[in-house]
Backbone as ProteinMPNN parsed JSONL, in Angstrom:
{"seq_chain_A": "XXXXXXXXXXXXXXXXXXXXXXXXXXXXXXXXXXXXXXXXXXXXXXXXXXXXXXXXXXXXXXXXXXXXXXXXXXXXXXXXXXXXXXXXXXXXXXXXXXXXXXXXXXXXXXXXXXXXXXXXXXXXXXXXXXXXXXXXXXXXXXXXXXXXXXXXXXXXXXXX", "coords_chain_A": {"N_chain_A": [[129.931, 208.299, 203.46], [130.423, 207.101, 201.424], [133.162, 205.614, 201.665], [132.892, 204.301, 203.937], [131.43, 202.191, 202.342], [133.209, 200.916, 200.678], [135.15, 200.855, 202.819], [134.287, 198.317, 204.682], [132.558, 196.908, 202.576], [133.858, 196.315, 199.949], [136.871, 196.454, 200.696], [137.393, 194.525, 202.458], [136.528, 192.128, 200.341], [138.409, 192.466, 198.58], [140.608, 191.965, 199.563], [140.625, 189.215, 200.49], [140.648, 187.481, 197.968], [143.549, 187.892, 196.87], [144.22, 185.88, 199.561], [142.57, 183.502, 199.04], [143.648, 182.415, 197.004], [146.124, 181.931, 197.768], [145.957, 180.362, 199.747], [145.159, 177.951, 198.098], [147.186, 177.314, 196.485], [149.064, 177.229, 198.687], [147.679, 174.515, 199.44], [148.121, 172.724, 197.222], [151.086, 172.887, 197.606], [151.685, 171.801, 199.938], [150.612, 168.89, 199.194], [152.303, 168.371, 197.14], [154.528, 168.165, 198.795], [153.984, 165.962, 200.762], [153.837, 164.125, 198.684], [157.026, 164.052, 197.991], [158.103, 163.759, 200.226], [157.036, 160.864, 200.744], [157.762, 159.47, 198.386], [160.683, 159.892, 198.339], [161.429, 161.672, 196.602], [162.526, 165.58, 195.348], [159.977, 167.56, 196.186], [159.785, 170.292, 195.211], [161.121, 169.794, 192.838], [158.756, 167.623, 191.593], [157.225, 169.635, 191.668], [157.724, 171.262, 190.009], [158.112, 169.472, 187.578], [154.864, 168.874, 187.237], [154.406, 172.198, 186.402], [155.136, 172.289, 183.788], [153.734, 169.972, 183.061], [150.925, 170.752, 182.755], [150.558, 173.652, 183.658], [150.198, 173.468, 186.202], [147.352, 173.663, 186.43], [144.698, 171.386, 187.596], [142.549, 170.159, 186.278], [143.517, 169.652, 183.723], [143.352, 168.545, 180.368], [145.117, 166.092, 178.2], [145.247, 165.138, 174.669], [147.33, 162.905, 172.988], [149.034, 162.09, 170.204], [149.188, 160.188, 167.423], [151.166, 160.378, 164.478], [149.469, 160.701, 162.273], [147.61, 161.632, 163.0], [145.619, 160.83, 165.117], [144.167, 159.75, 168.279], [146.281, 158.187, 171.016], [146.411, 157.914, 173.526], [145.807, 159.608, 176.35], [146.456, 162.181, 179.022], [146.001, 162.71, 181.97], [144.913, 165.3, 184.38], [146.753, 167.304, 187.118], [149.771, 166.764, 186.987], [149.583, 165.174, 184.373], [149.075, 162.429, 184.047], [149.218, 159.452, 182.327], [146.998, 157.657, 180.315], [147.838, 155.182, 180.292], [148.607, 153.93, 182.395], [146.024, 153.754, 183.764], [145.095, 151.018, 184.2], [146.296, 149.642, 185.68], [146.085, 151.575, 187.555], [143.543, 150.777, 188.779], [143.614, 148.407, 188.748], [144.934, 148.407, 191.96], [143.654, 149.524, 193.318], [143.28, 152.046, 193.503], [142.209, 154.378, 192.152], [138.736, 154.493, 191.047], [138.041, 155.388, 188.552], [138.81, 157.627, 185.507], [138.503, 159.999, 186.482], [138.445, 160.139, 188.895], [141.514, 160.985, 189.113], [141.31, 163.688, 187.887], [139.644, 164.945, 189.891], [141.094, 165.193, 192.133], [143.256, 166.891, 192.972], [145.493, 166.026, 194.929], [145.679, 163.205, 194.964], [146.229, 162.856, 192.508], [149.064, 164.218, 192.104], [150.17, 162.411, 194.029], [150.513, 160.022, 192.337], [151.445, 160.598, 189.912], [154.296, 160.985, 191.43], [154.341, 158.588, 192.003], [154.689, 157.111, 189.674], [156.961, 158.509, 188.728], [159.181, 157.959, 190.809], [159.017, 155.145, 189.904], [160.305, 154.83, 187.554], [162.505, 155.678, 188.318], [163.374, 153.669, 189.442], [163.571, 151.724, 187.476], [165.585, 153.143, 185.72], [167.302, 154.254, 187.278], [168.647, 157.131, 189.232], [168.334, 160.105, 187.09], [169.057, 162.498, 184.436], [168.231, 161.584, 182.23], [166.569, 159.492, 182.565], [164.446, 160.927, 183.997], [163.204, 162.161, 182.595], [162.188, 160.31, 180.96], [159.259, 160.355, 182.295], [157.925, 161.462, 180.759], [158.889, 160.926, 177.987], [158.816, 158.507, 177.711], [160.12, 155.209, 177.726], [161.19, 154.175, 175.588], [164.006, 152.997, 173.009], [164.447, 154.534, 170.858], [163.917, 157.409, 171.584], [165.074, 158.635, 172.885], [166.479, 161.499, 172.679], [163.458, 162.611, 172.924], [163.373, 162.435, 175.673], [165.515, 163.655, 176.554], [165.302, 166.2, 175.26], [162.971, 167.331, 176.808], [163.907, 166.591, 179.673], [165.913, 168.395, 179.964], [164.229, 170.79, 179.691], [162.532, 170.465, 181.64], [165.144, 171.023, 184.034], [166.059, 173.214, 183.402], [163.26, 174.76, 184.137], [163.218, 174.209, 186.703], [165.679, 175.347, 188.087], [165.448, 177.553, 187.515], [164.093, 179.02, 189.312], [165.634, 179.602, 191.356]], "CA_chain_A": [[129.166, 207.106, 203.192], [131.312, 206.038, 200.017], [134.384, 205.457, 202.417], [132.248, 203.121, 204.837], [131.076, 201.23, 202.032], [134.112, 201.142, 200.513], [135.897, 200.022, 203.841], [133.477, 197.717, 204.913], [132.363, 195.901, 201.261], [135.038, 196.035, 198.878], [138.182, 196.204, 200.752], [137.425, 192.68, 202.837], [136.817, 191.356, 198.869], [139.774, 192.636, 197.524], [142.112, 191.26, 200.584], [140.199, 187.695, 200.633], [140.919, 186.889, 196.933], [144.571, 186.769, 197.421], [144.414, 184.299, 200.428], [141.686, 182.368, 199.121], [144.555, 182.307, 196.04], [147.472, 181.312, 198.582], [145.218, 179.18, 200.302], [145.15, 176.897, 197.174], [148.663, 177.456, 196.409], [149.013, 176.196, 200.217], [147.311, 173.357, 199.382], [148.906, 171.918, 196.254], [152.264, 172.71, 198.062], [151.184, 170.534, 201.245], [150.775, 167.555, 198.261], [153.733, 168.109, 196.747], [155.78, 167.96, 200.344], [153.836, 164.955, 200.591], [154.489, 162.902, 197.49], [157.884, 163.906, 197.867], [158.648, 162.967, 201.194], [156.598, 159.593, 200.519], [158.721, 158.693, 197.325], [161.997, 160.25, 198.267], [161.63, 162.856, 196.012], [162.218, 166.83, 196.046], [158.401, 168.526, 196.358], [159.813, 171.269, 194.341], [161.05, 168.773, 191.38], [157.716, 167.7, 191.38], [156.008, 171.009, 191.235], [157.976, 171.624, 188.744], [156.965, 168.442, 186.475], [153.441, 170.115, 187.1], [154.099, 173.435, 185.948], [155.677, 171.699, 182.365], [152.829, 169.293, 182.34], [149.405, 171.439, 182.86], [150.385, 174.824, 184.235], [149.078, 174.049, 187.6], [145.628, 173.397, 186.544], [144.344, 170.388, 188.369], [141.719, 169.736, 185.822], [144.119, 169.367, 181.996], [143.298, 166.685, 180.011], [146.02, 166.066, 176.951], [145.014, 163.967, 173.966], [148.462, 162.624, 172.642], [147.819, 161.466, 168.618], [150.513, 159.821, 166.584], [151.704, 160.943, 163.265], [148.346, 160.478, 161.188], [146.566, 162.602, 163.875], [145.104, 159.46, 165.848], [144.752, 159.68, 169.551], [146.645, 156.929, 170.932], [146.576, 158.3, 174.71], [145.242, 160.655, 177.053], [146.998, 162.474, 180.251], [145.224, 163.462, 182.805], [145.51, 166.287, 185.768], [148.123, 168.257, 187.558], [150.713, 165.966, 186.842], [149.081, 164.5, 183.26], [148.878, 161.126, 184.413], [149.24, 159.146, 181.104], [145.908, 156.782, 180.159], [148.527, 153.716, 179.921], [148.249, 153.652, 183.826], [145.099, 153.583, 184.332], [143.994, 149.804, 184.375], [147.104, 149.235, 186.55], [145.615, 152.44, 189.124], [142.515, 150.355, 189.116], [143.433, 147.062, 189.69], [145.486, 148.652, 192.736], [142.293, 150.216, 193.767], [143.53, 153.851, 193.57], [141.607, 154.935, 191.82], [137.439, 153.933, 190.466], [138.213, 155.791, 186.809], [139.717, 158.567, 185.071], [137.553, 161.316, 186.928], [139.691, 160.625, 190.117], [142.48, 161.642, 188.797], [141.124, 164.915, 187.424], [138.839, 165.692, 191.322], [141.595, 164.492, 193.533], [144.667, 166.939, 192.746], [146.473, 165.745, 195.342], [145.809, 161.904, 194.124], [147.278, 163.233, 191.281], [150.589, 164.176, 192.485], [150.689, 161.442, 194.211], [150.231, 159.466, 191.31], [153.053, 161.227, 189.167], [155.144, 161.079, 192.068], [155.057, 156.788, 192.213], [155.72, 156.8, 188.535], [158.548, 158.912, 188.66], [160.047, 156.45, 191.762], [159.082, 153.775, 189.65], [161.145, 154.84, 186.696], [164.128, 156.032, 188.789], [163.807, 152.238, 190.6], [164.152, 151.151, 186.704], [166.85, 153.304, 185.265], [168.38, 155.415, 188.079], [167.886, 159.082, 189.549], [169.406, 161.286, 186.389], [168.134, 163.284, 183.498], [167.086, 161.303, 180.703], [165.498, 158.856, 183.503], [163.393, 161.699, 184.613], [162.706, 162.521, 181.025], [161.097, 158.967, 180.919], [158.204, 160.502, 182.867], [157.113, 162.211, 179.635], [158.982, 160.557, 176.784], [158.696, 157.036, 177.86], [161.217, 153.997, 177.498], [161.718, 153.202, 173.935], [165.097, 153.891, 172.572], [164.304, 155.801, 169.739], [162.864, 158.395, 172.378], [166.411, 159.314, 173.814], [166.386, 162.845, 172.175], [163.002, 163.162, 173.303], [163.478, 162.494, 176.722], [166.855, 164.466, 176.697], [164.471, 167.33, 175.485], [161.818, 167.135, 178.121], [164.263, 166.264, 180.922], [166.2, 169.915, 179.463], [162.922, 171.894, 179.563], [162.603, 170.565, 183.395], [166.078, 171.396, 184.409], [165.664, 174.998, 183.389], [162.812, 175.35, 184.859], [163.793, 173.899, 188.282], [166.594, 175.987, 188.312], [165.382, 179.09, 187.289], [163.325, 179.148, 190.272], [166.82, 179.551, 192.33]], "C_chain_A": [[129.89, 206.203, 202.186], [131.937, 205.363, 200.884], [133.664, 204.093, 203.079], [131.859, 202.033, 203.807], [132.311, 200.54, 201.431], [135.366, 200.173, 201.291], [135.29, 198.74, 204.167], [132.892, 196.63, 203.543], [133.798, 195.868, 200.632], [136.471, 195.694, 199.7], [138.542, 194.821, 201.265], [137.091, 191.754, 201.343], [137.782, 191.593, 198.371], [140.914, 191.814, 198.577], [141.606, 189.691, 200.546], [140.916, 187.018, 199.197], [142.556, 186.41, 196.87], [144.939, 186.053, 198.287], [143.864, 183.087, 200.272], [143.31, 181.738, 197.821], [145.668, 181.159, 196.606], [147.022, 180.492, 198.999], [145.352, 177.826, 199.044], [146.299, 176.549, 196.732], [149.334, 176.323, 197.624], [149.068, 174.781, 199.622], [148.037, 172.099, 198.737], [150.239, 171.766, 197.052], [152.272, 171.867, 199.087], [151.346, 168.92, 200.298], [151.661, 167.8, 197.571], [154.543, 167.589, 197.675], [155.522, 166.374, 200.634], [154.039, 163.734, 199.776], [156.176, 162.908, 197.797], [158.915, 162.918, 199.021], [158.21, 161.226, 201.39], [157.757, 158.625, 199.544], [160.451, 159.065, 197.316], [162.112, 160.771, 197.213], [161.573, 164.727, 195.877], [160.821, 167.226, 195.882], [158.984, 169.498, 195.561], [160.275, 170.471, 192.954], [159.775, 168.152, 190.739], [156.548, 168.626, 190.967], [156.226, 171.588, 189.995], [157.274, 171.006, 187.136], [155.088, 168.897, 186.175], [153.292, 170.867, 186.727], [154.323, 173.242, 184.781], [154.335, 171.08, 181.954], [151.63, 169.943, 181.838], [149.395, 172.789, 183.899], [150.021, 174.552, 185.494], [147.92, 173.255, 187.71], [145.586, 171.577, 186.564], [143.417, 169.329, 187.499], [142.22, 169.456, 183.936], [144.112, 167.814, 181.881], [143.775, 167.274, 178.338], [145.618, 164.788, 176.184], [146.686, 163.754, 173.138], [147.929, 161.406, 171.225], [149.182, 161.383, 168.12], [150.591, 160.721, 164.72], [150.554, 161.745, 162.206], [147.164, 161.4, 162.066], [145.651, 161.669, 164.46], [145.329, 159.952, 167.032], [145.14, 158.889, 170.084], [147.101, 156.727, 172.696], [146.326, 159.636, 175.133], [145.868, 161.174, 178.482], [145.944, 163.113, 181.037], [145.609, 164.277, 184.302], [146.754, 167.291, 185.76], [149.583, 168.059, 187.208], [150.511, 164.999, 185.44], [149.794, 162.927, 183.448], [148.391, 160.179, 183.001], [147.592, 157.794, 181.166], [146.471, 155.141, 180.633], [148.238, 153.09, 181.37], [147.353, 153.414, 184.745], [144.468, 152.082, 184.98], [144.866, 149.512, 185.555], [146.699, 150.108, 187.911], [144.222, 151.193, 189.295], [142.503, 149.249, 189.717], [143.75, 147.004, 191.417], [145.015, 148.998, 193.836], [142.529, 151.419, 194.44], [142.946, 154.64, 193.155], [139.99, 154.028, 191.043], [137.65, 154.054, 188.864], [138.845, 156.983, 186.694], [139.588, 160.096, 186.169], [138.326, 161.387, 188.269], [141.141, 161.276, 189.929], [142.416, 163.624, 188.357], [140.455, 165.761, 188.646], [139.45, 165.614, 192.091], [142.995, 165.376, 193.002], [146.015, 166.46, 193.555], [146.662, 163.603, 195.144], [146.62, 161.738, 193.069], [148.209, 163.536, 191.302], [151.258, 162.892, 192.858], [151.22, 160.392, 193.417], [151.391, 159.393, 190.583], [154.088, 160.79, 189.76], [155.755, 158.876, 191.872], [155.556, 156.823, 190.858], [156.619, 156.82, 188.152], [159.254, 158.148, 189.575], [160.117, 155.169, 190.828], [160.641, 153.505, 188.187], [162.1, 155.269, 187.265], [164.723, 154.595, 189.282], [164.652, 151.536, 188.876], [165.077, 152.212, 185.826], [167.938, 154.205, 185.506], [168.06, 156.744, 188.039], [169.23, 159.544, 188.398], [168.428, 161.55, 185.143], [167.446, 162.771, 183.133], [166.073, 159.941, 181.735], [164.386, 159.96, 183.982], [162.866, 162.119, 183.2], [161.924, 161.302, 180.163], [159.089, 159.211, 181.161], [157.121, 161.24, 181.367], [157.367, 161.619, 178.135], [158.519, 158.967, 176.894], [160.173, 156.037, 177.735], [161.663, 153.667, 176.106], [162.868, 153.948, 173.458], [165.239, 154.506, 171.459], [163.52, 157.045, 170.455], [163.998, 159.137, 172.955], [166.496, 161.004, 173.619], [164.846, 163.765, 173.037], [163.161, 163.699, 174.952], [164.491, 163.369, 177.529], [166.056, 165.981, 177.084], [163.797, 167.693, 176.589], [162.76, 167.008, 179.437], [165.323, 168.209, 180.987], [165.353, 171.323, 180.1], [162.971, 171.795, 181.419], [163.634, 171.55, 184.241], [166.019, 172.859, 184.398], [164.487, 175.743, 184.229], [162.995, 175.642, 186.454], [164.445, 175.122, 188.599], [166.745, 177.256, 188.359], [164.52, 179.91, 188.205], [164.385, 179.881, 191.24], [167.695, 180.653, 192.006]], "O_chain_A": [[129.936, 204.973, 202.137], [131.392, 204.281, 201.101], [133.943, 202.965, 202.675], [131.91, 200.886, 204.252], [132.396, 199.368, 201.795], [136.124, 199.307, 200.853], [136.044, 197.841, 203.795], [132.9, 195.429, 203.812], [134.723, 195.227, 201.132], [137.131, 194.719, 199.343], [139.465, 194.102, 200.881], [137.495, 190.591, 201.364], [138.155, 190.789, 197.517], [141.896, 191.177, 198.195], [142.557, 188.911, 200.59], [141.698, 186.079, 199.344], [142.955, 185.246, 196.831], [145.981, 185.429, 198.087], [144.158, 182.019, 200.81], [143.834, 180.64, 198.007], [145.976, 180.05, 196.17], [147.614, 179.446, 198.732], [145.706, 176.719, 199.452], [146.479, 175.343, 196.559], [149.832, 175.2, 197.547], [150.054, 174.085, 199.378], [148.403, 171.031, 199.227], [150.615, 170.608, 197.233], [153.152, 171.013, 198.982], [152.066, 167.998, 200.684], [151.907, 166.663, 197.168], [155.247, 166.611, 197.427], [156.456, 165.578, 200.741], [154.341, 162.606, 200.165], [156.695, 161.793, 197.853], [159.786, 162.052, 198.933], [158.907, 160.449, 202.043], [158.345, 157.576, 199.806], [161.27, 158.63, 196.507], [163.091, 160.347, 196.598], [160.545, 165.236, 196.323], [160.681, 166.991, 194.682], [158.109, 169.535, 194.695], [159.568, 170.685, 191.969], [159.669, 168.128, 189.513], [155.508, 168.51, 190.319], [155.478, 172.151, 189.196], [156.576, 171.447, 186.223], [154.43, 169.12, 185.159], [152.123, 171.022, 186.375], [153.689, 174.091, 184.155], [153.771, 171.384, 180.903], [151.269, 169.78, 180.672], [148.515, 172.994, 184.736], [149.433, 175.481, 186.046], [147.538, 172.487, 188.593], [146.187, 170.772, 185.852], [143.373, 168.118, 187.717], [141.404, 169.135, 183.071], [144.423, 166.769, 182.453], [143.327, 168.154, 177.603], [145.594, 163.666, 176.69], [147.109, 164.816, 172.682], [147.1, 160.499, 171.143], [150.093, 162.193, 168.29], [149.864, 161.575, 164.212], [150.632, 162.819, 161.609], [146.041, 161.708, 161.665], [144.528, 161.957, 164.047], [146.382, 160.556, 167.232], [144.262, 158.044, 169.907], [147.815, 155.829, 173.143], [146.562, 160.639, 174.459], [145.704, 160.266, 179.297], [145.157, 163.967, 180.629], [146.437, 163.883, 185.123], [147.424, 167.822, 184.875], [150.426, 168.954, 187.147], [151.278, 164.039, 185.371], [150.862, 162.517, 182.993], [147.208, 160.232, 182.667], [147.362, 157.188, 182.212], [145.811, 154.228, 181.128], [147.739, 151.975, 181.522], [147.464, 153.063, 185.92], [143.662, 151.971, 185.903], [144.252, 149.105, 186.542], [146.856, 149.671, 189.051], [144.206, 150.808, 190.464], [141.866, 148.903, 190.711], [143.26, 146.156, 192.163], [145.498, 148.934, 194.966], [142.155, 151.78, 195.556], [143.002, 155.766, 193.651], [140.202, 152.935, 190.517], [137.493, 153.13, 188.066], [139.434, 157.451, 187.669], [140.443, 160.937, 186.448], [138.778, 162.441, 188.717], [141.668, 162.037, 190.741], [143.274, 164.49, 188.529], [140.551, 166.989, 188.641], [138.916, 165.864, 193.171], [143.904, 164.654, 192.592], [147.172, 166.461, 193.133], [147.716, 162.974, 195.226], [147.422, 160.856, 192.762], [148.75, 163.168, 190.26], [152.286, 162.373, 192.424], [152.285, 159.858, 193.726], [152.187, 158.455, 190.552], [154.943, 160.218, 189.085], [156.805, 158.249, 191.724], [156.756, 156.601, 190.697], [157.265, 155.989, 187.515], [160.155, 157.521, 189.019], [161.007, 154.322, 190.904], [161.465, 152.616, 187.972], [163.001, 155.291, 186.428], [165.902, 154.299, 189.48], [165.779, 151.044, 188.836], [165.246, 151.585, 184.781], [168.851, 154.702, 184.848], [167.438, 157.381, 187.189], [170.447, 159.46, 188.559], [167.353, 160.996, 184.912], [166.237, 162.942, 183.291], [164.923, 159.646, 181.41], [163.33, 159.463, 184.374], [161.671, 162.415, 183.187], [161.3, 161.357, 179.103], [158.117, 158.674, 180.63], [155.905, 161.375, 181.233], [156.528, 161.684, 177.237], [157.856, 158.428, 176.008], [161.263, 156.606, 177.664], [162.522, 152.843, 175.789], [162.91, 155.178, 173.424], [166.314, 155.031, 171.17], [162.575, 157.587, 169.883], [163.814, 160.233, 173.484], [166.581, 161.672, 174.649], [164.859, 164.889, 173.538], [163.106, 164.851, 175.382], [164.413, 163.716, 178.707], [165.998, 166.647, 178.117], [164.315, 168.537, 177.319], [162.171, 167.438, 180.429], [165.294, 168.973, 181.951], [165.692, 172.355, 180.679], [163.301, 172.667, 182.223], [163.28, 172.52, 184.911], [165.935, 173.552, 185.412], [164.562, 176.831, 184.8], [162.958, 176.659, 187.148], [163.88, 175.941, 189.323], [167.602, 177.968, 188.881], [164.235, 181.097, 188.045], [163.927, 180.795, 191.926], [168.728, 180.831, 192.651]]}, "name": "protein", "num_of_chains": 1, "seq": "XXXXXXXXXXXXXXXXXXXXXXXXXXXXXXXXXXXXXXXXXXXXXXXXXXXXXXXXXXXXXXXXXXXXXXXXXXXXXXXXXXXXXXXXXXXXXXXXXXXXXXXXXXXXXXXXXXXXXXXXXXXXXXXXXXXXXXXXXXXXXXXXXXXXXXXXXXXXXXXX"}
């Protein structure tokens, strides 16, 4: 009687959890392939920027606070989609408000994905341009962006 319940309850719960797992895995990877092939960028360079920004999780929200401990910007999602972008997703009508970005993970790749095109359109596909996506443009940021474009590279790579 154990055995039957055993076979019959538990073992179809224990085998579902990792597909429902992969299944989501799936998913995100489907919107990665997508942003990438949209923006002419790799889907695994991207997944990567994801796993640096918010582990994965679909739902991270980063308060970013200057010196004095001020917040002075907010990222949001899979891809921490910086606040600065927002009025510009809206006027575009990509998004209603912040909350799409955080229910829509694959909005949210997408998202990441134009920024990063947009900053390769302004200062060319190479490191510290991809290190834009997190440090920003200002040239007292070069170090950071060096950093951050560093941290990527390793990870990318260490995948391989």
């Amino acid at each position: 009687m154990k055995w039957l319940f055993f076979s019959a309850v538990i073992c179809p719960l224990f085998f579902a959890l990792p597909a429902k797992a992969a299944a989501t895995n799936t998913l995100l990877d489907s919107c990665f392939i997508q942003a990438g092939k949209r923006y002419q960028i790799a889907p695994d360079l991207l997944k990567t920027i994801a796993q640096q920004e918010s582990s994965l999780v679909a739902t991270a929200i980063n308060h970013n606070k200057n010196k004095s401990g001020k917040i002075i910007s907010t990222d949001y999602g899979i891809m921490q989609i910086n606040s600065v972008h927002i009025p510009e997703l809206k006027k575009l009508g990509v998004i209603k408000d912040k909350n799409d970005l955080l229910n829509n993970p694959c909005l949210n790749i997408q998202t990441g994905a134009w920024i990063l095109a947009r900053h390769f359109q302004r200062c060319g596909v190479n490191w510290e341009c991809l290190g834009s996506y997190n440090a920003g443009f200002s040239k007292n940021n070069t170090a950071r962006r060096m950093i951050y474009a560093r941290k990527i590279h390793n990870r990318y790579f260490r995948q391989y």
